[in-house]
C-alpha positions as CSV (number, residue, x, y, z in Angstrom):
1,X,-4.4,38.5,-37.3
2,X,-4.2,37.3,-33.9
3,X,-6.8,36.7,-31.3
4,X,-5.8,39.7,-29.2
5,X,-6.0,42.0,-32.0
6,X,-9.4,40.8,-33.1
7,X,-10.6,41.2,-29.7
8,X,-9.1,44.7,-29.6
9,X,-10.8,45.6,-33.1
10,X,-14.0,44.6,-31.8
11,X,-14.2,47.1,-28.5
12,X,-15.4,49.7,-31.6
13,X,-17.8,47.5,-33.1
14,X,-19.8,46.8,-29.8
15,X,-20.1,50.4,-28.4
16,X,-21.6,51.6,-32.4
17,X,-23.9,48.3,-31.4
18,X,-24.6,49.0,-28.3
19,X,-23.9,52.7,-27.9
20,X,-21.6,52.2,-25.0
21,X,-18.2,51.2,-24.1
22,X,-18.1,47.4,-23.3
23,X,-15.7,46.2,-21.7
24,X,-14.2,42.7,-23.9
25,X,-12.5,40.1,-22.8
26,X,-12.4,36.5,-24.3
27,X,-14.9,35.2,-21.4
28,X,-18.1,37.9,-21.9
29,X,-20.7,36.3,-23.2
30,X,-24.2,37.6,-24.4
31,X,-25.5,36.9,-20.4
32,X,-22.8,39.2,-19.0
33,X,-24.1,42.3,-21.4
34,X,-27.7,44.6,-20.6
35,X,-29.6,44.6,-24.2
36,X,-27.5,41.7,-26.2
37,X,-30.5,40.0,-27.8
38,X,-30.7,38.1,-30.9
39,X,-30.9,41.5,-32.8
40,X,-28.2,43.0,-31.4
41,X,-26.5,39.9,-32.5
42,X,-27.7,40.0,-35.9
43,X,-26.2,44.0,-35.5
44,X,-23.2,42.6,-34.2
45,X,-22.1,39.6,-37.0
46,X,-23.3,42.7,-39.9
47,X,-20.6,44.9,-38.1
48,X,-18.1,42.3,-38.3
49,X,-18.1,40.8,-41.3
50,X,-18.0,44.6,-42.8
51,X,-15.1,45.4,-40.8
52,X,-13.4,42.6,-41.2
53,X,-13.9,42.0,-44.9
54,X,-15.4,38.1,-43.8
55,X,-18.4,36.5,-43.7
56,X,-19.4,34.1,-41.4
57,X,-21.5,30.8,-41.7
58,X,-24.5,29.8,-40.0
59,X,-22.1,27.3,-38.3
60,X,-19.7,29.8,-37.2
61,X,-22.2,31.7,-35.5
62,X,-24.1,28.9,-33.5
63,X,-20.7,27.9,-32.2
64,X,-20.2,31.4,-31.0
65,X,-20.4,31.1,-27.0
66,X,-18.3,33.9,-25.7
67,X,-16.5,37.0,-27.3
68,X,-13.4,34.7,-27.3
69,X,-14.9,32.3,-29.7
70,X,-15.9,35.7,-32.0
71,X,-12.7,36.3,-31.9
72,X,-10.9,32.8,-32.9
73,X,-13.2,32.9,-36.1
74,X,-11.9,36.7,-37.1
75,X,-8.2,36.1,-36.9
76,X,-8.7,32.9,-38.5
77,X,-10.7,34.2,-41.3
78,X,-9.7,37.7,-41.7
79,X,-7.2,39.1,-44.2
80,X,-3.6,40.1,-42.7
C-alpha cells in the first residue's frame, strides 16, 4: 500500500469519526480540524487499525503529527 492510497482510504474513516467530509491531505493536522480532541483520536486509531487489519503502538501514535505521518505508518504496516 502506498501513502496516497492510505490517505485516500482514510477520507471514509474521518467523516464516520467526525460525521463530515474532511478534506485530507498529508499536511492536516489535529489544529486544522473543529472537534479533533484526544477522543476523537482514540475514535480515529480504533477506526484504523479495524480497517486496516493493523494495530498501532503507543510509539506510533505519539509520533503522529499530521495526517501524512498516519498515513506513512498504514502503508507501511498494512497488508497489500
Amino acid at each position: 500500500m502506498t501513502e496516497e492510497s492510505a490517505l485516500a482510504a482514510l477520507a471514509p474513516l474521518f467523516e464516520e469519526v467526525f460525521g463530515e467530509p474532511v478534506p485530507l491531505t498529508p499536511d492536516l493536522t489535529a489544529e486544522d480540524v473543529e472537534g479533533w480532541d484526544s477522543t476523537r483520536m482514540i475514535e480515529l486509531i480504533v477506526a484504523v487499525e479495524a480497517r486496516f487489519g493493523i494495530k498501532l503502538t503507543t510509539r506510533e501514535v505519539d509520533g503522529l503529527h499530521s495526517v501524512g505521518d498516519l498515513a506513512a505508518v498504514i502503508a507501511r504496516k498494512a497488508p497489500l
